[in-house]
C-alpha positions in Angstrom: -4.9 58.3 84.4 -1.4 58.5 83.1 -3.0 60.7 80.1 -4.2 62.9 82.5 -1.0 63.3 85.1 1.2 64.0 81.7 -0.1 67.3 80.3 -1.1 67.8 84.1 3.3 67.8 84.8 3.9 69.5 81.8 1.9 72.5 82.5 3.4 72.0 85.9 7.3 72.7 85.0 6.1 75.5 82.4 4.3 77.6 84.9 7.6 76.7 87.1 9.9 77.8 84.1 9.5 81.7 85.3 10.7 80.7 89.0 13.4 78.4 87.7 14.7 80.9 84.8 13.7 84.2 85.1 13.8 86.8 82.2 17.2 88.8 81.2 17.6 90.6 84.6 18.8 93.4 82.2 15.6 94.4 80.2 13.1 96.9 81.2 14.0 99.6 84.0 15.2 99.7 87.2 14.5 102.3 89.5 17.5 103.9 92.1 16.7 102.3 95.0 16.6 98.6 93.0 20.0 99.6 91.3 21.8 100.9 94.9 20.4 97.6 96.5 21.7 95.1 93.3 25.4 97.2 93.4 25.2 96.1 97.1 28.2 97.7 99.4 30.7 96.7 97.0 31.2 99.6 95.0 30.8 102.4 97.2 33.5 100.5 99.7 36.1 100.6 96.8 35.4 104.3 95.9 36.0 105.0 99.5 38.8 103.1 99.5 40.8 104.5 96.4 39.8 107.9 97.1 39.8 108.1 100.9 37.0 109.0 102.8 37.6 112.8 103.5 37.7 113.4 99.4 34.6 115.7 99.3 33.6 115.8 95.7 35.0 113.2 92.8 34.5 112.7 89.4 33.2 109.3 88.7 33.9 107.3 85.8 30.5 105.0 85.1 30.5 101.8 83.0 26.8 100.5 82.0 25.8 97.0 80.7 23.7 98.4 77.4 23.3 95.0 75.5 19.5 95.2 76.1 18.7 98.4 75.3 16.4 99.0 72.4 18.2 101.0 69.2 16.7 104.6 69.7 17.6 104.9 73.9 21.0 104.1 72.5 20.9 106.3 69.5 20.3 109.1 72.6 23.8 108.0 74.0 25.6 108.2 70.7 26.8 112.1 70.9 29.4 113.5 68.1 32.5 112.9 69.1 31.9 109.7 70.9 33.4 106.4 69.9 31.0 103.7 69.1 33.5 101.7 67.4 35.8 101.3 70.1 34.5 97.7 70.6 34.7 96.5 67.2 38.3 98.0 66.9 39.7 96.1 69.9 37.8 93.0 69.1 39.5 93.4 65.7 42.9 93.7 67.8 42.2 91.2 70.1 39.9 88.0 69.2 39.2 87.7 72.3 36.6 89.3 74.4 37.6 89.2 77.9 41.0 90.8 76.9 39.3 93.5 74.7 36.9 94.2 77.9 40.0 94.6 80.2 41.2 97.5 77.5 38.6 98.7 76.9 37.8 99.5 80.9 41.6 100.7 81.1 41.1 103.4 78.5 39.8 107.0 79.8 36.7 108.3 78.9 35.1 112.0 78.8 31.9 112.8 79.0 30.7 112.2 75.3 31.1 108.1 76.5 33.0 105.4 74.6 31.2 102.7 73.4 32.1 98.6 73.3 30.1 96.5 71.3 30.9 93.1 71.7 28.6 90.0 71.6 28.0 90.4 75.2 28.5 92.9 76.4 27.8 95.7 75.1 29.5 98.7 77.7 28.9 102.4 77.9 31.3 104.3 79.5 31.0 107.7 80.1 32.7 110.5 83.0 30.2 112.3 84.9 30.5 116.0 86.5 31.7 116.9 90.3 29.2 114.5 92.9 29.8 114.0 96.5 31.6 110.7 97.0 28.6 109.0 98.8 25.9 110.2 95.7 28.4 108.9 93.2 26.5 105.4 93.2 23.2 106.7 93.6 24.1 109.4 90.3 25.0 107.0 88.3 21.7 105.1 89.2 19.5 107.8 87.7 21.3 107.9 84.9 19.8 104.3 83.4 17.7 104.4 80.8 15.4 101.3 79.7 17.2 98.3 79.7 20.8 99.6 80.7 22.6 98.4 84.0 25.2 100.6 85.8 28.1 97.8 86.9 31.2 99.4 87.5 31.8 103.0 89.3 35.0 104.5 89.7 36.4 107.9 90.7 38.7 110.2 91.2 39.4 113.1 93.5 38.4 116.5 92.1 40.3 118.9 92.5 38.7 121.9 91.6 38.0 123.6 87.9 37.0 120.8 85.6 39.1 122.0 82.3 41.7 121.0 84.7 40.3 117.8 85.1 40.6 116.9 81.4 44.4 117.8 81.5 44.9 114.9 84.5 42.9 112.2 83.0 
């Protein structure tokens, strides 16, 4: 009997392995609607909050979580003129990756995207064009590709002709 109830338990808590520790939340896609509801409120509150609620149109500043993505979808990021070395350059600096995180999120970006390749994380970056301040979470939604997460959306007011935007930022 006991031979039996062993493999029987075993089989038990592997089938249960799935519930108990589901795969890397960040692998495969996720589609807008699964993105908005994982941000939650949280990010949409703080845009409206730094940028007040009567601010029109903004420029949002979107960081992604990109460890998971496969080597070609992130070959399709990697533009001329982006930096996909800013990661290794601040670990370098730093040894320590929460602090070369926190720089790396201070620095401005443009629209060609700056890259951070830590252990993990691995962070994209990237400014996006002129969006209503209520589709700025939703924008930066659609823009995942397989196996990237949007985690962080910030903004600023726009104020018109975007050359003049590069001058501010």
């Amino acid at each position: 009997m006991k031979r039996l109830l062993a493999p029987l338990a075993l089989l038990a808590t592997l089938s249960g392995c799935n519930i108990l520790f589901p795969g890397d939340p960040r692998s495969g896609v996720e589609d807008v609607e699964d993105c908005i509801e994982r941000l939650g409120d949280e990010p949409r509150s703080v845009l409206f909050d730094r940028v007040g609620l009567d601010s029109g149109q903004v420029i949002p500043t979107y960081t992604f979580d990109v460890t998971k993505m496969g080597g070609e979808d992130l070959r399709t990021l990697i533009v001329p003129g982006s930096d996909e070395t800013a990661g290794s350059r601040a670990m370098a600096l730093t040894k320590n990756a929460s602090t070369a995180i926190d720089n790396f999120m201070r620095q401005p970006v443009d629209d060609k995207g700056a890259f951070f390749f830590g252990n993990d994380p691995a962070l994209y970056r990237v400014r996006g064009g002129p969006v209503a301040l209520d589709a700025a979470v939703s924008t930066g939604c659609a823009r995942q590709l397989p196996g990237m997460r949007l985690i962080n959306v910030t903004a600023d007011v726009f104020r018109g002709d975007p050359q003049s935007e590069d001058e501010t930022s």
